[in-house]
PDB file of N, CA, C and O in Angstrom:
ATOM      1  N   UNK A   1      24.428 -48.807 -28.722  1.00  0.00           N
ATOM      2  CA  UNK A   1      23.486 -48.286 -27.780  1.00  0.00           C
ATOM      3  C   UNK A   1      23.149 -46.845 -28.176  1.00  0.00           C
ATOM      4  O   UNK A   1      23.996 -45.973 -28.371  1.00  0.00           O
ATOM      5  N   UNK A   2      21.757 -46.678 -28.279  1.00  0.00           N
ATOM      6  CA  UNK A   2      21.534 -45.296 -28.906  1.00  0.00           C
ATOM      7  C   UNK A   2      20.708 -44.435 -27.469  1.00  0.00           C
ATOM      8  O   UNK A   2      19.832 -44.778 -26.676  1.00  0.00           O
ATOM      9  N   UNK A   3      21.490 -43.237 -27.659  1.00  0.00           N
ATOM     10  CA  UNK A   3      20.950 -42.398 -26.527  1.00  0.00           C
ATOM     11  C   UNK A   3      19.985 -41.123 -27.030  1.00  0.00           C
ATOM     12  O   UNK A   3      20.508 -40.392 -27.870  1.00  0.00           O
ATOM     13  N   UNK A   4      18.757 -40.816 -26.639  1.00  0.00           N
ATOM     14  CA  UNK A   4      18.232 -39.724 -26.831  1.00  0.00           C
ATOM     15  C   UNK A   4      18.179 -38.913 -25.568  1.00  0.00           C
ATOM     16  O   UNK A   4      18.339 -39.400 -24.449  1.00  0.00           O
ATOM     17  N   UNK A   5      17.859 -37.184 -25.906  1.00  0.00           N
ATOM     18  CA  UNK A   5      17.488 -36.898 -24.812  1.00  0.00           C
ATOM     19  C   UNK A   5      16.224 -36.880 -24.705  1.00  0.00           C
ATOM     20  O   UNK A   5      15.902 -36.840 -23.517  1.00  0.00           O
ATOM     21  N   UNK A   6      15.541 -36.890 -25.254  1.00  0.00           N
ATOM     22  CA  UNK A   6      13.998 -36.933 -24.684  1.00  0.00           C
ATOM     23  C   UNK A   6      13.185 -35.410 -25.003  1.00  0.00           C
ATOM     24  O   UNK A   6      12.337 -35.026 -24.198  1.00  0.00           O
ATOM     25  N   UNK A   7      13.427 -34.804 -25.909  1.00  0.00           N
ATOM     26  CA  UNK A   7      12.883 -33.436 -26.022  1.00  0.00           C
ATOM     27  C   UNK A   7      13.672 -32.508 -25.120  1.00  0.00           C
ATOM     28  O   UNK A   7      13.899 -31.499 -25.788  1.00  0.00           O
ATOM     29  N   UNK A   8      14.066 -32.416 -24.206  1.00  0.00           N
ATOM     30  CA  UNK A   8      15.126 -31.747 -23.488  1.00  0.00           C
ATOM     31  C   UNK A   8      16.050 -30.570 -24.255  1.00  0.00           C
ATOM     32  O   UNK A   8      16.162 -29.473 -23.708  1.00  0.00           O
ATOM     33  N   UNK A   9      16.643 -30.810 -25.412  1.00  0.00           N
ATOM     34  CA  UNK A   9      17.339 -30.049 -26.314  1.00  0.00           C
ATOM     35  C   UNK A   9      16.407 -29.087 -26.614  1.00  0.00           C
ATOM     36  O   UNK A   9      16.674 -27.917 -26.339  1.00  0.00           O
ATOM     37  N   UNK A  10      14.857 -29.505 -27.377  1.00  0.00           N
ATOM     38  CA  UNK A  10      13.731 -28.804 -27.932  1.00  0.00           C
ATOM     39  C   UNK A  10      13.606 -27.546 -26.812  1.00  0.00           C
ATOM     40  O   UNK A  10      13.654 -26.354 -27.115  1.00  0.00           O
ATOM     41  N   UNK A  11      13.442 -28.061 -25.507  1.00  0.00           N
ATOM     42  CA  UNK A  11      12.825 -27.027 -24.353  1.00  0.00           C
ATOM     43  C   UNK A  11      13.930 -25.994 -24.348  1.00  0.00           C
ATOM     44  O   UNK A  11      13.730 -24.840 -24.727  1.00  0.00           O
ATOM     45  N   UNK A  12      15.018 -26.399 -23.943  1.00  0.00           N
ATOM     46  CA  UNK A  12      15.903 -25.685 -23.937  1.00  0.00           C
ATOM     47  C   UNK A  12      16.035 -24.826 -24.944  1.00  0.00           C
ATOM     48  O   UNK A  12      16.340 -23.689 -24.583  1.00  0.00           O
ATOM     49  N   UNK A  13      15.880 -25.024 -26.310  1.00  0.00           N
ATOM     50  CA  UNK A  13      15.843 -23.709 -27.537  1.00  0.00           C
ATOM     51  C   UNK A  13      14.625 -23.037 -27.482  1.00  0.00           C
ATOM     52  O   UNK A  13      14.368 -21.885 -27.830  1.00  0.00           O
ATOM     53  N   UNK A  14      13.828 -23.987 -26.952  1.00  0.00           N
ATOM     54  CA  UNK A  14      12.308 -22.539 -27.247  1.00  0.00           C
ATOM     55  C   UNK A  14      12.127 -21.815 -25.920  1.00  0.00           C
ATOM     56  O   UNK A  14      11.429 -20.807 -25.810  1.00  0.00           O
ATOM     57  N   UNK A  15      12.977 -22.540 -24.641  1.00  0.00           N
ATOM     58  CA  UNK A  15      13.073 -21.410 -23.307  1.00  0.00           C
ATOM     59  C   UNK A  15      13.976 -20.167 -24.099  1.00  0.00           C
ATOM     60  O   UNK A  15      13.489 -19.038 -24.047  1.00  0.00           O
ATOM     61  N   UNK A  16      15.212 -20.345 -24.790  1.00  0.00           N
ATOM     62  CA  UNK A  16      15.936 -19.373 -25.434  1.00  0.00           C
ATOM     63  C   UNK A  16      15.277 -18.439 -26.031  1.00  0.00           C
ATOM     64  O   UNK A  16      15.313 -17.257 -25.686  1.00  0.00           O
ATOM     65  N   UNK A  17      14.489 -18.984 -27.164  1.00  0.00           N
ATOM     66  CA  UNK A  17      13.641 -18.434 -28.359  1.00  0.00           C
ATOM     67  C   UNK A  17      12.652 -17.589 -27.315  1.00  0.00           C
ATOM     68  O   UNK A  17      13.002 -16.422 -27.488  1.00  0.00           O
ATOM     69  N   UNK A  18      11.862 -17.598 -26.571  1.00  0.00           N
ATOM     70  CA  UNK A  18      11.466 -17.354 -25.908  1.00  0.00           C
ATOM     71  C   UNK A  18      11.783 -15.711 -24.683  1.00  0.00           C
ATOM     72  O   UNK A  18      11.232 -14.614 -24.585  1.00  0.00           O
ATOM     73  N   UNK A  19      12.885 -16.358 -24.009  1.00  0.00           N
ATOM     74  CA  UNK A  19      13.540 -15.280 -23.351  1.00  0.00           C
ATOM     75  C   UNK A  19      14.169 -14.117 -24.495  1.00  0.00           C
ATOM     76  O   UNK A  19      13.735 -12.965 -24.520  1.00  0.00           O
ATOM     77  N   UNK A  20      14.841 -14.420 -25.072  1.00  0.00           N
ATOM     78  CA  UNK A  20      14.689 -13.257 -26.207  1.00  0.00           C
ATOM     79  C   UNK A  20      14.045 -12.694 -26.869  1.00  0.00           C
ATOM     80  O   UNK A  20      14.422 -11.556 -27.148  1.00  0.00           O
ATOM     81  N   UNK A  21      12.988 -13.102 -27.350  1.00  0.00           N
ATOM     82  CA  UNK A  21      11.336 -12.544 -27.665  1.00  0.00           C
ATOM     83  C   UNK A  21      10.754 -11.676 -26.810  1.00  0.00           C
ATOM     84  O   UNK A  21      10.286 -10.596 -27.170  1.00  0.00           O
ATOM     85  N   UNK A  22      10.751 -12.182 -25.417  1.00  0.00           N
ATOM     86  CA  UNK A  22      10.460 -11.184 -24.395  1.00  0.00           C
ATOM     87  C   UNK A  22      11.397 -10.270 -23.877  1.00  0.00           C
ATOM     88  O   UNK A  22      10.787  -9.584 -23.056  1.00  0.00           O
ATOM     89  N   UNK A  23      12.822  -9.840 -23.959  1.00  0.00           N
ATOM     90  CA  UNK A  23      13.834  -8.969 -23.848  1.00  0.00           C
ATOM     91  C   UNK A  23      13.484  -7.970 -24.824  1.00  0.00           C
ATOM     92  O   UNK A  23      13.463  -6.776 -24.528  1.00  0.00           O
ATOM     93  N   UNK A  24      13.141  -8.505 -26.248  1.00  0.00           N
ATOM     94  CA  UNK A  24      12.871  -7.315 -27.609  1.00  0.00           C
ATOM     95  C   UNK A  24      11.785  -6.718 -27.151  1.00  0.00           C
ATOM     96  O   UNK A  24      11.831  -5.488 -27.187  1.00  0.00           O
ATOM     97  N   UNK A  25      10.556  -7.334 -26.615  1.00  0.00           N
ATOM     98  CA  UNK A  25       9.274  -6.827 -26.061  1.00  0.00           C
ATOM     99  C   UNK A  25       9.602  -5.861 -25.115  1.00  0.00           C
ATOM    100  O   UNK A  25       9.127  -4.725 -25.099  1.00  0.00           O
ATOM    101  N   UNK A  26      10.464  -6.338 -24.276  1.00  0.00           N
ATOM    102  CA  UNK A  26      11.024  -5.336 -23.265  1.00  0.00           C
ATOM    103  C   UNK A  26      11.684  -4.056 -23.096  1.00  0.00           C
ATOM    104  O   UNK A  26      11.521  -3.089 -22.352  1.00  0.00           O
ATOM    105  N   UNK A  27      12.697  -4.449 -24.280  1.00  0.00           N
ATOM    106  CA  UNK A  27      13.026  -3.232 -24.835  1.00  0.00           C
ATOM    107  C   UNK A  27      12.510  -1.946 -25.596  1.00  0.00           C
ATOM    108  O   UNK A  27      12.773  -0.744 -25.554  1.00  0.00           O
ATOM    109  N   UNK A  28      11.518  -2.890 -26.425  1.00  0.00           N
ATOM    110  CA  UNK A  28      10.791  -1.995 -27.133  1.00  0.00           C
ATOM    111  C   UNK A  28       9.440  -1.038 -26.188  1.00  0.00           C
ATOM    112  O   UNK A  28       8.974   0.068 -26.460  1.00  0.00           O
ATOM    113  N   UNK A  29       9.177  -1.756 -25.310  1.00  0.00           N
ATOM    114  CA  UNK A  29       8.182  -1.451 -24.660  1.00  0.00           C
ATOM    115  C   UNK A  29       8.678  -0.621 -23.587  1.00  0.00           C
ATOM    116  O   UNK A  29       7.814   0.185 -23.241  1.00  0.00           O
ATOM    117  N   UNK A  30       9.678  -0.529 -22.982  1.00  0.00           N
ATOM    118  CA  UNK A  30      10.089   0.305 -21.989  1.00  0.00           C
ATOM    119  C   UNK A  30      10.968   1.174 -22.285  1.00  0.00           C
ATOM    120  O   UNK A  30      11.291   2.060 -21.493  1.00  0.00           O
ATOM    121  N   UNK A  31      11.458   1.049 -23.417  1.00  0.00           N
ATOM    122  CA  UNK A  31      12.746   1.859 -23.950  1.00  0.00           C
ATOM    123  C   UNK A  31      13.988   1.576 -23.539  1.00  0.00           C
ATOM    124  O   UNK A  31      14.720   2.449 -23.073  1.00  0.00           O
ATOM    125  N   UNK A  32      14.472  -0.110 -23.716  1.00  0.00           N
ATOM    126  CA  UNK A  32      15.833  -0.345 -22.760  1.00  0.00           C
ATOM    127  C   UNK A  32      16.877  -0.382 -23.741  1.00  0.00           C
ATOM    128  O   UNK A  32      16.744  -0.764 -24.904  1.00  0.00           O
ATOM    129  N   UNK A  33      18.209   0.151 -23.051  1.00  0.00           N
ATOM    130  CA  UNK A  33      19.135   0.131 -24.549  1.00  0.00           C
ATOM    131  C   UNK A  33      19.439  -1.309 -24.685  1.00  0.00           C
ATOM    132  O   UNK A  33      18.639  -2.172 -24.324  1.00  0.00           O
ATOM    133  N   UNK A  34      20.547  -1.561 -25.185  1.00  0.00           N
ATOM    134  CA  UNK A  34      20.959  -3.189 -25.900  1.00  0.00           C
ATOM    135  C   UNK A  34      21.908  -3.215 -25.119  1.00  0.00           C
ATOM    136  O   UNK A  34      22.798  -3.184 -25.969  1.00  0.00           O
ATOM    137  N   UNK A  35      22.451  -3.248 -24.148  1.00  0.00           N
ATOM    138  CA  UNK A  35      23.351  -3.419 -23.104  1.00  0.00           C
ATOM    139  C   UNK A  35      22.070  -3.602 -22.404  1.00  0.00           C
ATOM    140  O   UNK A  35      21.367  -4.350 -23.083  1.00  0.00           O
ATOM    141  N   UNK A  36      21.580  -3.292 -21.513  1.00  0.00           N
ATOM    142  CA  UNK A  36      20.051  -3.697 -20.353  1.00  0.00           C
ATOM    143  C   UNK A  36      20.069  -4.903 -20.846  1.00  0.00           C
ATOM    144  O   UNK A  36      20.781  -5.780 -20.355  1.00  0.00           O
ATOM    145  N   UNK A  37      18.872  -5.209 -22.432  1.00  0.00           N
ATOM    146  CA  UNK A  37      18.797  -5.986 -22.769  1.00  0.00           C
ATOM    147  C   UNK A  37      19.041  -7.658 -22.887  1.00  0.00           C
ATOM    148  O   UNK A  37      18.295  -8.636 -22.823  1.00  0.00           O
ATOM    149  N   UNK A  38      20.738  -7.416 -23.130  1.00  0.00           N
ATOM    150  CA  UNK A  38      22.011  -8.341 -22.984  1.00  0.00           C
ATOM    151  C   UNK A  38      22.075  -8.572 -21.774  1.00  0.00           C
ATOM    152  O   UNK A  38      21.884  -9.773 -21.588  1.00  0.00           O
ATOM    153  N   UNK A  39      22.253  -8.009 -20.820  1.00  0.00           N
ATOM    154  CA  UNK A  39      22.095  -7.881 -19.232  1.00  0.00           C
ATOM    155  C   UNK A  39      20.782  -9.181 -18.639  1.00  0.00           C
ATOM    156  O   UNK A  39      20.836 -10.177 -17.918  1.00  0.00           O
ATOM    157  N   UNK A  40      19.926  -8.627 -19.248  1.00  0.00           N
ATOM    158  CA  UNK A  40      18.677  -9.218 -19.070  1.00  0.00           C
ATOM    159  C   UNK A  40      18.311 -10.785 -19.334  1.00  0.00           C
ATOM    160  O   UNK A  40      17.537 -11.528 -18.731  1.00  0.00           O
ATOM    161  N   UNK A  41      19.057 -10.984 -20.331  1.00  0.00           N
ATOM    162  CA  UNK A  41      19.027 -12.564 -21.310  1.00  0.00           C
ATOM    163  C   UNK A  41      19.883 -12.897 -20.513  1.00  0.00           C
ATOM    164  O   UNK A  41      19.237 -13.436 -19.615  1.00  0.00           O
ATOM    165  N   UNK A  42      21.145 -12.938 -20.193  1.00  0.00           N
ATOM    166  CA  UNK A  42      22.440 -13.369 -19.985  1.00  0.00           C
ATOM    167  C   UNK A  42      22.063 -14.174 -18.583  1.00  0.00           C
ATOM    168  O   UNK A  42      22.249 -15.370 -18.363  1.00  0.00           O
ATOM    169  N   UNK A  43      21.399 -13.046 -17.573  1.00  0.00           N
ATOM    170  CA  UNK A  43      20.869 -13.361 -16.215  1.00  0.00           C
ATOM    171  C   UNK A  43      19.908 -14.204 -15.776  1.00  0.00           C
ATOM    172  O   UNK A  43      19.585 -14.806 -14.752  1.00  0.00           O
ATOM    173  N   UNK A  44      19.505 -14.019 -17.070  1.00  0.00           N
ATOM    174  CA  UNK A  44      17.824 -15.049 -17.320  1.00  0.00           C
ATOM    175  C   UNK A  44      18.253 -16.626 -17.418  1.00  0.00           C
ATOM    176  O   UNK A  44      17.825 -17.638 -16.861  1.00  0.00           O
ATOM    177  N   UNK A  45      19.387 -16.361 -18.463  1.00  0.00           N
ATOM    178  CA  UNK A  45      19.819 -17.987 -18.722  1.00  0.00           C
ATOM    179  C   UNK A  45      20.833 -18.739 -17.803  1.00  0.00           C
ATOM    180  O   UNK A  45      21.211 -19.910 -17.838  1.00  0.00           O
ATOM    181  N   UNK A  46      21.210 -17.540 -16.834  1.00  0.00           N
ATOM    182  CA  UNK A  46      22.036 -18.225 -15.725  1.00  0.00           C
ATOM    183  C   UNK A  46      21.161 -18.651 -14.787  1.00  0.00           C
ATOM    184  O   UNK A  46      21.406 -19.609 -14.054  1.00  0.00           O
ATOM    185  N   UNK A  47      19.672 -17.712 -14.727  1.00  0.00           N
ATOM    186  CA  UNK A  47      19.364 -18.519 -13.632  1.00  0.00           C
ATOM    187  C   UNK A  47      18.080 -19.649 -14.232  1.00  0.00           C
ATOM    188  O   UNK A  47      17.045 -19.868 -13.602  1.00  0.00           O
ATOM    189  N   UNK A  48      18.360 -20.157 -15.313  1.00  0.00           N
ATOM    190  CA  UNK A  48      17.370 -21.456 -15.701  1.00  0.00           C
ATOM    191  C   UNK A  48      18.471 -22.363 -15.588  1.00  0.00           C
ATOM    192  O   UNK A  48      18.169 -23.511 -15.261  1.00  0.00           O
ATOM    193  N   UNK A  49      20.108 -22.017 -15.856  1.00  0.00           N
ATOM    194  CA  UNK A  49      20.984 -22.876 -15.453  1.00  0.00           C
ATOM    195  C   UNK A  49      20.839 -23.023 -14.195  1.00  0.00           C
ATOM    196  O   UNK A  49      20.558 -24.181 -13.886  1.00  0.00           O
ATOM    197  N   UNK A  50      20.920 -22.309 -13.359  1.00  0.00           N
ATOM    198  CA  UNK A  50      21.221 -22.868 -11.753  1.00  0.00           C
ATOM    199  C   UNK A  50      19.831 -23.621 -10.652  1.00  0.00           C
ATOM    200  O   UNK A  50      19.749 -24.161  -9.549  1.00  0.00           O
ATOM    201  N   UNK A  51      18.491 -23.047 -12.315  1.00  0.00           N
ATOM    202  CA  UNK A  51      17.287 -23.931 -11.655  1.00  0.00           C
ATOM    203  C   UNK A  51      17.619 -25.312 -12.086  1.00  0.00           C
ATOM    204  O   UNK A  51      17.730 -26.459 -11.653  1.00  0.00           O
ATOM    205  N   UNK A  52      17.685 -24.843 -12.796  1.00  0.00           N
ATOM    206  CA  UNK A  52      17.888 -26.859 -13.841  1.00  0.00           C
ATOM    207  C   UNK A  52      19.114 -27.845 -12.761  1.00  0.00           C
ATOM    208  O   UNK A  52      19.137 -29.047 -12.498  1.00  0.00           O
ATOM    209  N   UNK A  53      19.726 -27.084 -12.477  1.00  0.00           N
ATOM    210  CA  UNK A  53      20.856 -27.796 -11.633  1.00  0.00           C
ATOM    211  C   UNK A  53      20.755 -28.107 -10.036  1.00  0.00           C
ATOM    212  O   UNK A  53      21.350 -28.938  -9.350  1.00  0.00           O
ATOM    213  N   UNK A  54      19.570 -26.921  -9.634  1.00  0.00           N
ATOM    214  CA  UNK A  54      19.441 -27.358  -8.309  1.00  0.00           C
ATOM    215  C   UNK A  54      17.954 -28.343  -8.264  1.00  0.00           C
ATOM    216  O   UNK A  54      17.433 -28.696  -7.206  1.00  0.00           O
ATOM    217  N   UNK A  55      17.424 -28.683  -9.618  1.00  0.00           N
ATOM    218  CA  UNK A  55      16.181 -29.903  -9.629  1.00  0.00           C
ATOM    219  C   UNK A  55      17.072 -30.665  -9.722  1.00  0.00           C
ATOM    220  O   UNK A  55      18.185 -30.674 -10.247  1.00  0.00           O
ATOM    221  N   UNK A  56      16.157 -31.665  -8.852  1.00  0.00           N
ATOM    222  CA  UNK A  56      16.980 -33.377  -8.431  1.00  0.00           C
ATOM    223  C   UNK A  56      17.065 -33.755 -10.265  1.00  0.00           C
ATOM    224  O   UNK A  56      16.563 -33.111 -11.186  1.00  0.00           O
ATOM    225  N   UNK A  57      17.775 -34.848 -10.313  1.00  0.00           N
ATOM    226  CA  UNK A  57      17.233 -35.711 -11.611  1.00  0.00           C
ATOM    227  C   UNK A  57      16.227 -36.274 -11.870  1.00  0.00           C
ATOM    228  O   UNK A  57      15.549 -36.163 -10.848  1.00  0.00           O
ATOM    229  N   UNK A  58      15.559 -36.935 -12.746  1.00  0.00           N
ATOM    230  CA  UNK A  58      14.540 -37.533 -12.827  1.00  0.00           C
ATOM    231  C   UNK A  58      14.840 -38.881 -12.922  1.00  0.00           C
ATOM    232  O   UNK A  58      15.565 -39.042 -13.904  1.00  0.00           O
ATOM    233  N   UNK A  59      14.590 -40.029 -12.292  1.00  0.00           N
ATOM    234  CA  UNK A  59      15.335 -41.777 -12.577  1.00  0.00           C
ATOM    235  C   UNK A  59      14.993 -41.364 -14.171  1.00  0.00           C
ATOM    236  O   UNK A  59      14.658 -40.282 -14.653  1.00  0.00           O
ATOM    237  N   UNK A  60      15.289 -43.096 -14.981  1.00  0.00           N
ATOM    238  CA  UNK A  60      15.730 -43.214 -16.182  1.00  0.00           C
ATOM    239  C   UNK A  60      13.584 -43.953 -16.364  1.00  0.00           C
ATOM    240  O   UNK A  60      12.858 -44.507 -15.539  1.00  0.00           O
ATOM    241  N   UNK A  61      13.395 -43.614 -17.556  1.00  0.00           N
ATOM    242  CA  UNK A  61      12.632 -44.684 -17.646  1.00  0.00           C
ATOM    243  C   UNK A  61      12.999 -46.130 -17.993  1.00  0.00           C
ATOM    244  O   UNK A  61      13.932 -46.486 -18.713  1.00  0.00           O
ATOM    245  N   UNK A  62      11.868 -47.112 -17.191  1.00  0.00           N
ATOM    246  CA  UNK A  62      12.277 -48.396 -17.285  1.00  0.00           C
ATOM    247  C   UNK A  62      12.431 -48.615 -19.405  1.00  0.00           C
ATOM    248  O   UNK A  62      11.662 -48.191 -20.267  1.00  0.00           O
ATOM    249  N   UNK A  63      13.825 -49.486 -19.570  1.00  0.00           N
ATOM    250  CA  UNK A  63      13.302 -49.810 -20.864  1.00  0.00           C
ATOM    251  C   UNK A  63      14.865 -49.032 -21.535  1.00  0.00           C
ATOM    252  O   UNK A  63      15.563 -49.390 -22.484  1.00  0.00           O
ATOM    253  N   UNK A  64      14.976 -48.142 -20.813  1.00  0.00           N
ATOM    254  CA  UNK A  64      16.119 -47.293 -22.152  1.00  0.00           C
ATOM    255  C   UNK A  64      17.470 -47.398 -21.566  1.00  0.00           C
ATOM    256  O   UNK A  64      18.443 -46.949 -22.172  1.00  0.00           O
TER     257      UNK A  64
END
């Protein structure tokens, strides 16, 4: 039985790729040190964890 996730992995690295792209922007643009920064990502990805966790599931599609 073969399991995929469904692009799920993909989102999840380019939300990453992403939130860090905009932390460097941030930094650079406001003048934040690399502690802020770190601060900034760390908080970011806790709270896409605790969104992701408080969305219901999605059923399975029929078929898999």
């Amino acid at each position: 039985m073969e399991r995929r996730c469904g692009g799920n992995g993909l989102l999840i690295a380019g939300f990453i790729v992403t939130l860090v792209g905009l932390a460097l922007v941030a930094r650079s643009t406001l003048g934040l040190s690399r502690e802020w920064t770190t601060l900034l990502v760390g908080l970011g990805l806790l709270g896409a964890g605790l969104l992701r966790r408080a969305l219901p599931e999605r059923p399975a599609a029929p078929g898999s």
